[in-house]
C-alpha positions in Angstrom: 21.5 8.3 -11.1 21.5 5.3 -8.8 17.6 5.1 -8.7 17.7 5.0 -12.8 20.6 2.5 -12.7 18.5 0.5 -10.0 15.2 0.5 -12.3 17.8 -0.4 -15.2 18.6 -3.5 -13.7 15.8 -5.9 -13.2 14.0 -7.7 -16.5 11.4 -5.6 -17.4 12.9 -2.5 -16.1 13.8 0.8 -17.5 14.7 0.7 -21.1 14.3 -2.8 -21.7 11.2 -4.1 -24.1 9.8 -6.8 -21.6 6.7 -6.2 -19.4 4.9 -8.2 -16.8 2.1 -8.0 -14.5 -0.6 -5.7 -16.1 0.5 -3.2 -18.3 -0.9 -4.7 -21.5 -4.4 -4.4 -19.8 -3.7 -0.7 -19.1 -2.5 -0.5 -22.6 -5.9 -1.9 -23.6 -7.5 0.6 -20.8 -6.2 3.5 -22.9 -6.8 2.2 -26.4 -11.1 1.8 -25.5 -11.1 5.4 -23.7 -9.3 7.0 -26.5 -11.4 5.5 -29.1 -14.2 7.0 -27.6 -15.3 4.3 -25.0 -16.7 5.2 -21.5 -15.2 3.1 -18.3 -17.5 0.9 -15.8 -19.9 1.7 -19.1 -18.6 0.4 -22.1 -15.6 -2.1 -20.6 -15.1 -3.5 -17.5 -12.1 -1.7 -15.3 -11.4 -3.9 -12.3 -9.3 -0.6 -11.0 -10.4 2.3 -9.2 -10.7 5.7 -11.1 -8.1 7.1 -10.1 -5.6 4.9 -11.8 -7.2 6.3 -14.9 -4.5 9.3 -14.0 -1.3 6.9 -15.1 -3.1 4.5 -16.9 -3.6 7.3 -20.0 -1.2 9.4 -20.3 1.7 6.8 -21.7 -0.7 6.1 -24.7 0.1 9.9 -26.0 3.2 8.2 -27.1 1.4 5.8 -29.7 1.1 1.7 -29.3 4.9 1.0 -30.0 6.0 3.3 -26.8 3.5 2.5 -24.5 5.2 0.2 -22.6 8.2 2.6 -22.2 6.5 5.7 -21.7 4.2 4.4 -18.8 7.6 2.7 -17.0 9.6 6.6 -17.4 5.9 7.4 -15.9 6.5 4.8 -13.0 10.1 5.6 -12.5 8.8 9.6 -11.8 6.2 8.6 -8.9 9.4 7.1 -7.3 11.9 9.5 -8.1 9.4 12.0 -6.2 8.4 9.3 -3.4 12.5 9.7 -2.9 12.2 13.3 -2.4 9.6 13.4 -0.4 10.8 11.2 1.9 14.3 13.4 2.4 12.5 16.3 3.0 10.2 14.2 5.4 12.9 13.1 7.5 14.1 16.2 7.5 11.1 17.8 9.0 10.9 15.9 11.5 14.8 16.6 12.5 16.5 13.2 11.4 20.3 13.6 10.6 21.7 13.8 7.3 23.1 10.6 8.0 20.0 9.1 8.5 18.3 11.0 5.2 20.7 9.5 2.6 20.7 6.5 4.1 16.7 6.1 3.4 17.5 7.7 0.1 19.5 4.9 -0.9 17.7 2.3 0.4 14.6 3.9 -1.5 17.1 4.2 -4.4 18.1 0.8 -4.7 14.4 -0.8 -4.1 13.7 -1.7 -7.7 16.3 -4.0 -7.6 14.8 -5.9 -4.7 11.1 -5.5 -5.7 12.5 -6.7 -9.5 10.3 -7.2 -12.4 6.9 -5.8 -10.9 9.1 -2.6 -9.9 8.0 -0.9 -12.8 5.2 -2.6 -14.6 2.8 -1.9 -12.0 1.0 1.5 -11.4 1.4 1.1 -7.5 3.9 3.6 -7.1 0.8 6.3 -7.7 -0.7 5.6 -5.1 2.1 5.2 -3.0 3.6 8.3 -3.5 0.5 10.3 -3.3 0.1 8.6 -0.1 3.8 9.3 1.5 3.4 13.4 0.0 -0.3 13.2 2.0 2.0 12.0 5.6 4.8 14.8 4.6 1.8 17.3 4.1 0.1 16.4 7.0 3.1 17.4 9.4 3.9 20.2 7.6 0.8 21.6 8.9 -1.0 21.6 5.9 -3.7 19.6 7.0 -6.6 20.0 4.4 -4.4 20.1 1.5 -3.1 16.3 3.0 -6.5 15.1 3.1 -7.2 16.7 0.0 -4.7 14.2 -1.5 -5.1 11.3 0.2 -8.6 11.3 -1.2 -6.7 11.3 -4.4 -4.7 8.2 -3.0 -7.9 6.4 -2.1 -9.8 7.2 -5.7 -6.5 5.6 -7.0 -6.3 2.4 -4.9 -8.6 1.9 -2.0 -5.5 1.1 1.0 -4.8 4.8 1.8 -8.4 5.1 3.4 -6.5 3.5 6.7 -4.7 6.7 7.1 -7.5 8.6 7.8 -8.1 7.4 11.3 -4.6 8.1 13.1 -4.4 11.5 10.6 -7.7 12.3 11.3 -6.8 12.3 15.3 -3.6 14.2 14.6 -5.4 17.1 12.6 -7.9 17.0 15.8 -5.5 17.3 18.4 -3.2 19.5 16.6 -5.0 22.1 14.6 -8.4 21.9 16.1 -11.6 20.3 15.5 -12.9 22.8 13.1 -9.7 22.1 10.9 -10.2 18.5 11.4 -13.5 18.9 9.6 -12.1 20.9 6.8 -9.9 17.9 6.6 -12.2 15.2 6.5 -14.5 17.5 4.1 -11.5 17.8 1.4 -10.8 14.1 0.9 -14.5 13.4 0.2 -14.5 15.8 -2.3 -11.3 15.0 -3.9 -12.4 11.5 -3.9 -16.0 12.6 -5.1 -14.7 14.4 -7.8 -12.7 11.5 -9.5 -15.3 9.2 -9.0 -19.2 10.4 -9.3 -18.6 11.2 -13.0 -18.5 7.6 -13.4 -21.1 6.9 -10.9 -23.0 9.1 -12.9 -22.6 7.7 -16.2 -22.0 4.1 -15.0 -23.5 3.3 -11.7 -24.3 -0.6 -12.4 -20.7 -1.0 -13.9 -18.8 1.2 -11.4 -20.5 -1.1 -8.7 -19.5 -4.2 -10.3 -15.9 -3.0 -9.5 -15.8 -2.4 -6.5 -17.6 -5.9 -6.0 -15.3 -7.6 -7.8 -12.7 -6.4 -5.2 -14.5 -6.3 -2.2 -15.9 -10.3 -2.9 -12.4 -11.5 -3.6 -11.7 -15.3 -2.5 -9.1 -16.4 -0.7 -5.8 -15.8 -3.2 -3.2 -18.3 -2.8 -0.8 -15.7 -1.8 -1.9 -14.1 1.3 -1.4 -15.4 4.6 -4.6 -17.6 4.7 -3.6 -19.0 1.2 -0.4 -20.0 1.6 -1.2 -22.0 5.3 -3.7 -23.6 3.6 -1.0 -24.5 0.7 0.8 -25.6 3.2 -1.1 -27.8 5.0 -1.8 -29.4 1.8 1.8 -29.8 0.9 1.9 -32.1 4.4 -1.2 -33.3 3.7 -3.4 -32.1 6.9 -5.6 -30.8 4.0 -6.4 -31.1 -0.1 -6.6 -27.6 -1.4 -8.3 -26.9 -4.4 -6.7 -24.0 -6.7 -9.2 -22.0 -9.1 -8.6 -19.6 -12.0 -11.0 -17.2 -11.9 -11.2 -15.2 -15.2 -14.4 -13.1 -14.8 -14.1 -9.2 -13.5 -11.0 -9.4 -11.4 -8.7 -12.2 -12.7 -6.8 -14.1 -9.9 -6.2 -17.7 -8.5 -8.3 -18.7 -5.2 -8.9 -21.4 -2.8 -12.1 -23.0 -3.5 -14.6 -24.2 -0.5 -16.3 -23.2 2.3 -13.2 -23.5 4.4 -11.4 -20.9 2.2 -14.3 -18.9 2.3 -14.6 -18.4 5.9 -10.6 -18.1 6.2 -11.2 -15.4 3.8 -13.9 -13.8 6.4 -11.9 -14.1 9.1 -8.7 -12.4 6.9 -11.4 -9.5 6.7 -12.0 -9.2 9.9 -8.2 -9.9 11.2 -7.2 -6.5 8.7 -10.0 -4.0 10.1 -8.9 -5.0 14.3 -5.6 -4.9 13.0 -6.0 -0.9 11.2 -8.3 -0.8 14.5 -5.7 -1.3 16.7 -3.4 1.2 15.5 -5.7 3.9 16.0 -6.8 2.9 19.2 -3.0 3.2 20.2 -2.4 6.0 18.6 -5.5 7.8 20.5 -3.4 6.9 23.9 -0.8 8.8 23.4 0.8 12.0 22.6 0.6 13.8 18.5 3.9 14.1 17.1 5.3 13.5 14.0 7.2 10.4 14.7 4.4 8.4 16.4 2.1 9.7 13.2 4.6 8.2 11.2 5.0 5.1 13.3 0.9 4.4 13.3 0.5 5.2 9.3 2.6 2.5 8.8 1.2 0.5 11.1 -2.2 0.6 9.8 -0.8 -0.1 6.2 1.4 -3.3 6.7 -1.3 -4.4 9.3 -4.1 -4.1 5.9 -0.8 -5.9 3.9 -0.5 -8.9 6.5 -4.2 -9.8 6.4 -5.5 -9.3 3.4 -7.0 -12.0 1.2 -5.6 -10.9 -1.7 -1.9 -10.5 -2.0 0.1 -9.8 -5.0 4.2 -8.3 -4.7 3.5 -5.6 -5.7 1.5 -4.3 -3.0 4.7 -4.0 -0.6 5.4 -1.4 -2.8 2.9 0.9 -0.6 5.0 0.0 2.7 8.1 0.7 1.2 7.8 4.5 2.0 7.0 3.8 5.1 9.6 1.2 5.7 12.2 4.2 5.3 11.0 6.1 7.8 11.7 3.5 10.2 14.6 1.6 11.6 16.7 -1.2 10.4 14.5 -3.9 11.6 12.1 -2.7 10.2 14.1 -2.3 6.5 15.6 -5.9 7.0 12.1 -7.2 7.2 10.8 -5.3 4.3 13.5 -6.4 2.1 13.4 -10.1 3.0 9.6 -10.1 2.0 10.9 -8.3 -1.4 13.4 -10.9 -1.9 11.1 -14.0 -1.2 8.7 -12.5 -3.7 11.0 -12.3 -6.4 12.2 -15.9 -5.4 8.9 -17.2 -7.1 8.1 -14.7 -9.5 9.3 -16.7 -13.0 7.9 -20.2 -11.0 4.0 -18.7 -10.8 3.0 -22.0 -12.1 4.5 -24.0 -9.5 2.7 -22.0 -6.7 -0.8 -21.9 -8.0 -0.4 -25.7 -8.4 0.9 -26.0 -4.9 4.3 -26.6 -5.5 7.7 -26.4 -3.3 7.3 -22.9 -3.5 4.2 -22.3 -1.8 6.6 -22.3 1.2 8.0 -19.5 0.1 4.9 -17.4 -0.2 4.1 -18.6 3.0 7.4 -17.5 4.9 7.2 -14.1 2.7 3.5 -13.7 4.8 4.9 -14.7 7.5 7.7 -11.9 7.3 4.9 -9.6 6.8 2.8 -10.6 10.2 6.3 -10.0 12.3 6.9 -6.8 10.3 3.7 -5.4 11.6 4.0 -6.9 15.1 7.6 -5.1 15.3 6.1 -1.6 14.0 3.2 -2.2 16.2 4.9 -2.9 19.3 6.8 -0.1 18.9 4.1 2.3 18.5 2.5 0.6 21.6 6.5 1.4 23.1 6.4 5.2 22.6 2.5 5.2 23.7 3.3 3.4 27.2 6.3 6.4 27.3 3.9 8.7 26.8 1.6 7.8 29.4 4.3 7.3 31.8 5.5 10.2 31.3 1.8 12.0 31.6 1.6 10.2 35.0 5.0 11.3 36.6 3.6 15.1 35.8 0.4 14.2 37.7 2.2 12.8 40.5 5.1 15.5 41.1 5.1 17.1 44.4 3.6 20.9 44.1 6.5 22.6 46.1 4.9 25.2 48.7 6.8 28.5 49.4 7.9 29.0 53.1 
């Protein structure tokens, strides 16, 4: 009840008639496949083919009810995100203090994410990717990775999982069950998209170019210092709308475009890193927990593309941490919503482009905090492995 009353409350929410963000291009999505059209083939789908899964269901309903039908739609990926997450906690042994308490929080999220809390398909993904991690140390290790190639044929950011899950099926279970592992997400991810390699190979490719060439977008962390800087005038920033495949509003110039580079290359050391401290120390489930979230709010921080909406991937995570970590998580929520209903002032580089940049900024200490810890519990780890080394071997008399 207090999740439905949450998704209630914000405009656009549960059982109210206005919509943002994307969902009249889903709409439109549904409409062409049902009238016959193929995707990548016959229309351009910016999206990966496993949004396809929520994107054509809520047209069953007819035009009129679309909009409701694929929020209620929404609203169930979270509602089972919240369950998952108890029962999470609970594996791992956390008290039933510490449950509800990250069922509320969970609960109460669409109020703090607001208007993109529902009109978004994100929450696929995002709980396909938190049932993969409550899988995974359940022991069910190839079932996990069955669905977290699921995840990744949805929306591409689960794929930084694999690396500290991969190590913990490894370690864990064996290397022959880590390559049963491995060999289930490629084929779950196979299977959702080579039909449409197959029918579509030229289009399918011109997706996944569109998103893998994306400029620099005024929201992520390169963006907004740039936006800055031009607010103070250290630089003149030039804003672009780009209305080819994927729709968005960059930085133009070759400074940009090497920020944007360097963005790149920030995110993969940054997922990097988190595996590399993961491999140091010992495989339980709290450390797994601790480097999967890692590795997502590390993609988050340094990407060169980032909308609100993507926090809602972390937010699972953010649960399963402490309350730094949920004071952090819900400040970058806020700040977000902050500028939502003033877009145009930020893409002409406004007063609120400071905003943007303190809610990227939020995100860079977020990751440091969950990083350091993981780096905290690793150092314990291998303290701990050398005080066993180094105790004295007791001789009989």
């Amino acid at each position: 009840p207090v999740y439905l009353a949450a998704c209630a409350v914000p405009d656009g929410g549960l059982f109210r008639a206005a919509r943002y963000r994307d969902v009249h291009l889903y709409q439109g999505f549904a409409h062409a496949v049902f009238d016959g059209r193929v995707p990548y083939r016959d229309f351009f789908l910016e999206y990966p083919p496993g949004a396809l899964a929520v994107f054509l269901p809520p047209d069953v309903f007819g035009s009129s009810h679309y909009d409701a039908a694929f929020k209620t739609l929404m609203a169930l990926c979270g509602a089972a995100t919240i369950m998952v997450v108890a029962l999470l906690l609970a594996r791992v042994g956390a008290s039933g203090v510490r449950v509800w308490t990250a069922v509320l929080l969970l609960a109460i999220s669409p109020v703090a994410l607001g208007p993109i809390s529902l009109n978004t398909y994100d929450a696929w993904p995002a709980f396909l990717t938190v049932a993969a991690l409550a899988l995974l140390i359940a022991g069910a290790g190839t079932v996990a990775f069955a669905l977290l190639g699921l995840a990744f044929a949805a929306k591409v950011y689960p794929i930084v999982l694999v690396p500290p899950a991969l190590l913990y099926v490894w370690r864990t279970a064996g290397r022959r069950a880590a390559a049963w592992a491995a060999a289930a997400f490629v084929a779950v991810a196979a299977v959702v998209i080579i039909p449409f390699l197959a029918l579509a190979p030229d289009g399918l490719a011109d997706s996944f170019r569109a998103q893998a060439g994306r400029a620099l977008q005024v929201e992520s962390l390169g963006g907004s210092l740039l936006a800055a800087a031009d607010r103070l005038g250290w630089y003149s920033a030039t804003v672009v709308h780009r209305t080819g495949h994927a729709i968005s509003y960059d930085l133009a110039g070759s400074f940009p475009r090497a920020l944007a580079a360097a963005s790149s290359v920030a995110q993969a050391l940054a997922v990097l890193a988190v595996a590399w401290l993961y491999l140091r120390g010992r495989d339980e489930p709290r450390r797994l927990i601790g480097a999967c979230a890692a590795a997502v709010v590390g993609f988050l921080a340094f990407t060169r593309f980032f909308s609100p909406q993507y926090l809602v991937w972390f937010l699972p995570f953010a649960v399963l941490l402490g309350p730094v970590e949920w004071l952090l998580t819900a400040l970058a929520l806020v700040l977000a919503q902050v500028w939502f209903f003033h877009y145009r002032d930020v893409f002409s580089l406004g007063g609120y482009v400071w905003l943007v940049l303190v809610r990227d900024l939020v995100v860079v200490v977020l990751f440091a905090v969950v990083l350091l810890a993981l780096r905290r519990r690793t150092v314990e780890d291998e303290n701990s492995v050398l005080l066993e080394d180094e105790a004295p071997v007791r001789v009989p008399p």
